[in-house]
C-alpha positions as a Python dict, from the first residue, in 0.01 Angstrom:
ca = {
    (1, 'X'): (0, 0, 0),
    (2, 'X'): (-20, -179, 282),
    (3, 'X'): (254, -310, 507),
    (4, 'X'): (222, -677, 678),
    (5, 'X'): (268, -661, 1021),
    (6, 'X'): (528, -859, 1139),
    (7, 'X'): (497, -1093, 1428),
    (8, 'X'): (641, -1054, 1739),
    (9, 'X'): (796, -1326, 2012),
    (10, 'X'): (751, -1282, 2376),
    (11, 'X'): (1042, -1368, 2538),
    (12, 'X'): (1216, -1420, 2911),
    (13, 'X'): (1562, -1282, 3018),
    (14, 'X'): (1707, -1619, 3143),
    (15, 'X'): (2018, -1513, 3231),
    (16, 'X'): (2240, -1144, 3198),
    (17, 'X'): (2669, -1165, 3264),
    (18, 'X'): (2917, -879, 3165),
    (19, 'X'): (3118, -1024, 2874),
    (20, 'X'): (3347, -727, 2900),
    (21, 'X'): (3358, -375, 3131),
    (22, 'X'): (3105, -254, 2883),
    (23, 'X'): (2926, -505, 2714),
    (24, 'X'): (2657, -708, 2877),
    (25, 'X'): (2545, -1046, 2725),
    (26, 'X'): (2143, -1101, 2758),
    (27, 'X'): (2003, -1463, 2709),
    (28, 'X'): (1650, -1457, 2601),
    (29, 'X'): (1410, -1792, 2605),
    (30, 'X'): (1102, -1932, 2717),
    (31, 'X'): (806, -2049, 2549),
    (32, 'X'): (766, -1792, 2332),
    (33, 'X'): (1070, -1831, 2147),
    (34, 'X'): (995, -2181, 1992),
    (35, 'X'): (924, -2053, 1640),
    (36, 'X'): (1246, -1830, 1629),
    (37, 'X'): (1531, -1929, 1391),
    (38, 'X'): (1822, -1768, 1349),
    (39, 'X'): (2057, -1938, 1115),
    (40, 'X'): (2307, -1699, 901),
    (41, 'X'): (2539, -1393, 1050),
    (42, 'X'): (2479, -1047, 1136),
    (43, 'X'): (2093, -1151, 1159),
    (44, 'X'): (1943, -936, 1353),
    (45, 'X'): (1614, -863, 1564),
    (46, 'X'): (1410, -537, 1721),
    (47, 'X'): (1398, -598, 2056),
    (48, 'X'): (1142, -387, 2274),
    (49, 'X'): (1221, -254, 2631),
    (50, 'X'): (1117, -14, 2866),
    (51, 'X'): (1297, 284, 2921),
    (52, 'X'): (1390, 305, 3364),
    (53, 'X'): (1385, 595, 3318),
    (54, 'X'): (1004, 689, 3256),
    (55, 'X'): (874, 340, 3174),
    (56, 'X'): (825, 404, 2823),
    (57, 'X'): (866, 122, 2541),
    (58, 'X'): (1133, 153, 2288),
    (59, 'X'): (1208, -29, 1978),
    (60, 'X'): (1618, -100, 1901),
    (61, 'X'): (1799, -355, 1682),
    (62, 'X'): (2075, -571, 1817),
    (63, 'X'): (2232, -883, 1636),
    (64, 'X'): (2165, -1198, 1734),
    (65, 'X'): (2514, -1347, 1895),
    (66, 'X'): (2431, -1667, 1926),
    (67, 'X'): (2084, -1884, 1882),
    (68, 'X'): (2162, -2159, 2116),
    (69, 'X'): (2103, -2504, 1843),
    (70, 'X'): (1927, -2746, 2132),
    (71, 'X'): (1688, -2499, 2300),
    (72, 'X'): (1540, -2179, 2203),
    (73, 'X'): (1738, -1929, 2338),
    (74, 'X'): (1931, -1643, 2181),
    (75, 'X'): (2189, -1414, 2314),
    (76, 'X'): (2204, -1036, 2247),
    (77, 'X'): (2525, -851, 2340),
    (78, 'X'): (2448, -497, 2452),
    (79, 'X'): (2706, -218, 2455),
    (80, 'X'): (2676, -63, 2799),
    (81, 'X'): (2748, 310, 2661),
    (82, 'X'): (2538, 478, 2937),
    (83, 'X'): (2314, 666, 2655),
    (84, 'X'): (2016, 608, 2544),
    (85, 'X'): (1688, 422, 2702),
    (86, 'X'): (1777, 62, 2568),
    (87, 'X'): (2131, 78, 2695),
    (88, 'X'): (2006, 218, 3033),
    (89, 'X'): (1762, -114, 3007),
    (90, 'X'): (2018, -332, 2964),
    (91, 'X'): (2197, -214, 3304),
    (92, 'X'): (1908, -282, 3545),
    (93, 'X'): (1776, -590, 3299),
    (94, 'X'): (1693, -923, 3542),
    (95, 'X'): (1561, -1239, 3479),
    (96, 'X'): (1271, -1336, 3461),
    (97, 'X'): (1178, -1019, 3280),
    (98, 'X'): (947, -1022, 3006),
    (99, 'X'): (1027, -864, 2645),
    (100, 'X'): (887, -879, 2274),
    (101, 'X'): (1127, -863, 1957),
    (102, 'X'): (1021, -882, 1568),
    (103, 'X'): (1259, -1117, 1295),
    (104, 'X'): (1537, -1189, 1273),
    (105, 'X'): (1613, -959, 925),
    (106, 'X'): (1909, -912, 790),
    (107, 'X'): (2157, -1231, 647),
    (108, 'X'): (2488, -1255, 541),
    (109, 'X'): (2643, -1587, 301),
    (110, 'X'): (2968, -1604, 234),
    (111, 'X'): (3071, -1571, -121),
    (112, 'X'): (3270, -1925, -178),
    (113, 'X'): (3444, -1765, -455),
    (114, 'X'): (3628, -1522, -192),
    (115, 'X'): (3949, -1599, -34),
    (116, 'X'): (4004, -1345, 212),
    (117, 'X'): (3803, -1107, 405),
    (118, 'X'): (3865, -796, 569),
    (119, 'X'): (3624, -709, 892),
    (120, 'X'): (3623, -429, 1140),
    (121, 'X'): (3400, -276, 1365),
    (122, 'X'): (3385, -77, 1739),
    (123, 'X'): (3175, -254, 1994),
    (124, 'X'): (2872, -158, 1849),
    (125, 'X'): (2975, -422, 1545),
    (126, 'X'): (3135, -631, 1765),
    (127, 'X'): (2885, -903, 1740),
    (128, 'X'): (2785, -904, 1357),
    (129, 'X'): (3143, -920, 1348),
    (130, 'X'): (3215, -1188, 1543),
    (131, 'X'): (2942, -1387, 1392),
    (132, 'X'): (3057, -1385, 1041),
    (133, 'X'): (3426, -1429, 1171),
    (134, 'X'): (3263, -1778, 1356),
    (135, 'X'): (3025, -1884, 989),
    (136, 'X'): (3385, -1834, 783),
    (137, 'X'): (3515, -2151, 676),
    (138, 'X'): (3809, -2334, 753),
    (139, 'X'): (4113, -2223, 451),
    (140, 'X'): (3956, -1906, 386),
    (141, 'X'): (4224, -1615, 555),
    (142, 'X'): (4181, -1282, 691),
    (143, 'X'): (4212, -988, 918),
    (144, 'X'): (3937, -902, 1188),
    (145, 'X'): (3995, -528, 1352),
    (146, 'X'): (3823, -455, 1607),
    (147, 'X'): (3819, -113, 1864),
    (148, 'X'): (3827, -124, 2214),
    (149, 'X'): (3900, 75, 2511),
    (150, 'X'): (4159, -99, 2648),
    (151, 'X'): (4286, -451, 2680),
    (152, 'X'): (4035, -533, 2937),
    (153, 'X'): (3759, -505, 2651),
    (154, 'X'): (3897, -782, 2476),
    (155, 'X'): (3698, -1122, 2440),
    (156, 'X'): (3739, -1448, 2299),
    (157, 'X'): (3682, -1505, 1899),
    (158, 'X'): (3660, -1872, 1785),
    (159, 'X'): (3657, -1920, 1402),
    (160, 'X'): (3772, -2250, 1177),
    (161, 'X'): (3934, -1971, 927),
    (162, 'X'): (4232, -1871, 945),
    (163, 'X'): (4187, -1519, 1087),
    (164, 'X'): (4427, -1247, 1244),
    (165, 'X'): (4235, -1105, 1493),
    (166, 'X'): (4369, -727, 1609),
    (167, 'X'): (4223, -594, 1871),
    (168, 'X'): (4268, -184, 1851),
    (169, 'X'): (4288, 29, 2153),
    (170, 'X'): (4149, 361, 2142),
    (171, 'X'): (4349, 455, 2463),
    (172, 'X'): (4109, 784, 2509),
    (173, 'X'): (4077, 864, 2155),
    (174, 'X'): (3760, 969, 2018),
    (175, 'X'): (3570, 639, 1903),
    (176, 'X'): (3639, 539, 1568),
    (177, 'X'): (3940, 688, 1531),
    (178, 'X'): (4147, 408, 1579),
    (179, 'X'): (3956, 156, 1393),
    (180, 'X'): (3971, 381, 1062),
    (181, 'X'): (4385, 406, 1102),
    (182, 'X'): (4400, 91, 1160),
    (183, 'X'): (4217, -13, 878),
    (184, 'X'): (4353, 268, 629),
    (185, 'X'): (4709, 118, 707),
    (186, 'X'): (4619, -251, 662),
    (187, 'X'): (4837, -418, 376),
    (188, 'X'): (4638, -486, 81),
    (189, 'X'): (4494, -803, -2),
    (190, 'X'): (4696, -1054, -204),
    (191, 'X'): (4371, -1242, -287),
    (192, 'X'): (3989, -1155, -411),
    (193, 'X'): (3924, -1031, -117),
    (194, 'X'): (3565, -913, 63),
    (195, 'X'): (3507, -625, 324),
    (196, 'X'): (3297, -594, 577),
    (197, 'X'): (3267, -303, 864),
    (198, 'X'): (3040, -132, 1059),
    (199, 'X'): (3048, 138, 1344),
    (200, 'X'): (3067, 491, 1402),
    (201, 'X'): (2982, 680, 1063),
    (202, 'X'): (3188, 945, 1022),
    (203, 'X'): (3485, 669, 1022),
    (204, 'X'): (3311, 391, 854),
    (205, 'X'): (3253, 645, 588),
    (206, 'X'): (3612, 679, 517),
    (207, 'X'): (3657, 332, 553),
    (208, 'X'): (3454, 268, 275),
    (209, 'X'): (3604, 545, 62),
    (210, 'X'): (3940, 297, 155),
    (211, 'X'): (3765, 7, 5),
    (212, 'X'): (3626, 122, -279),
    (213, 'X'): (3909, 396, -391),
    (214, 'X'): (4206, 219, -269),
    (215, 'X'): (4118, -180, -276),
    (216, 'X'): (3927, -147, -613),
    (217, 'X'): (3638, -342, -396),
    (218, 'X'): (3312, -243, -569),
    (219, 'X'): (2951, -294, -365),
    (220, 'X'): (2963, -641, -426),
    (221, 'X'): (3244, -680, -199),
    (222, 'X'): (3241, -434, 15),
    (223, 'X'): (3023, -372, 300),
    (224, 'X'): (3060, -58, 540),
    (225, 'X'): (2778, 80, 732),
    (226, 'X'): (2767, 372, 1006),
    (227, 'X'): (2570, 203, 1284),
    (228, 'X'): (2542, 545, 1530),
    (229, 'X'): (2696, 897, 1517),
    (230, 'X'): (2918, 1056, 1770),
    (231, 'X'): (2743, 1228, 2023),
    (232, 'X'): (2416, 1111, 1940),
    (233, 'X'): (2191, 1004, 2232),
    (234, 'X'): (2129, 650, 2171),
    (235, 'X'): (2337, 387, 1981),
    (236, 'X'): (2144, 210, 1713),
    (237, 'X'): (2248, -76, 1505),
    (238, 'X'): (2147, 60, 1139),
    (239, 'X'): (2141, -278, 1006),
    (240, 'X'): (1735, -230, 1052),
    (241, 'X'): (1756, 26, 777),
    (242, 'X'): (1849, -198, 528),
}
């Protein structure tokens, strides 16, 4: 069997800011991007970089934050975690730098029979959650968790639902440790409710024990996916294994 090859957009860094002590927001465009469309959450794309380090290319997924609607430009949000040959890109990243990227893959549609979701995730998931928090419409409620460092880590979330948004500090603890509390002590919820989270796996995977055990939420509606494992060398958004 053979695979088809998927096509791949050349790209220009337009622009890089910090978004938060750790995260760094990348704005891609150019000419090359005029074909891309990006147009449900968590989408994601494979973005290829070279490593500083030795100049070697490497192949990572990162979710698409936002596809700008009037110009073809996207934004990637890249945890600055100081491991790993894409995140060490993403320091020294400048623009007018050229890249390549396959998709986007990956799609999520809310279920209009659901009338309250449940999403969490560490910074790694910070931006697939954020953009299904955003796509949520306006009478549908919820709680959004999300882990942190510190209060300084926090950023803005805009959504027409009506959301709770708590931001959890992990205050030194080991990542994903406050997230899972958090999210093993949230009340239940009153209404048919849908789950989402993503992060590091040895808590996600007791998050989803949570969802399925205690919430009665089977895999229709309940999402949980471990997106990189403590101390490994490189965070990598899993989402390109599904």
């Amino acid at each position: 069997m053979f695979r088809t090859r998927r096509s791949l957009h050349t790209a220009t860094v337009e622009a890089v800011s910090l978004i938060a002590p750790r995260m760094a927001r990348i704005t891609l465009g150019g000419p090359g991007m005029s074909a891309f469309r990006c147009e449900e959450p968590t989408q994601w794309v494979k973005l290829h970089v070279p490593d500083p380090r030795d100049g070697r290319t490497v192949g990572r997924a990162y979710t698409v934050r936002h596809q700008h609607p009037s110009e073809p430009r996207i934004d990637i949000d890249v945890v600055l975690h100081g491991n790993g040959p894409a995140a060490r890109w993403a320091e020294t990243a400048h623009v007018g730098q050229e890249v390549s990227f396959g998709g986007p893959r990956g799609s999520f549609r809310p279920d209009p029979g659901v009338g309250c979701y449940l999403l969490a995730g560490d910074e790694s998931a910070q931006p697939a959650v954020l953009t299904i928090a955003e796509s949520l419409p306006a009478g549908v409620r919820g709680t959004v968790y999300l882990e942190v460092e510190g209060p300084e880590a926090e950023t803005e979330v805009h959504t027409r639902a009506a959301l709770d948004v708590v931001w959890v500090h992990r205050s030194g603890r080991a990542k994903g440790e406050a997230l899972r509390d958090a999210v093993l002590k949230a009340p239940a919820p009153e209404r048919r409710a849908y789950a989402w989270a993503a992060g590091e796996s040895g808590a996600v995977r007791e998050i989803r024990r949570h969802f399925q055990q205690n919430l009665g939420l089977d895999r229709q509606r309940a999402y949980a996916k471990g997106y990189w494992k403590r101390d490994e060398p490189d965070h990598r958004d899993p989402l390109a294994s599904d």
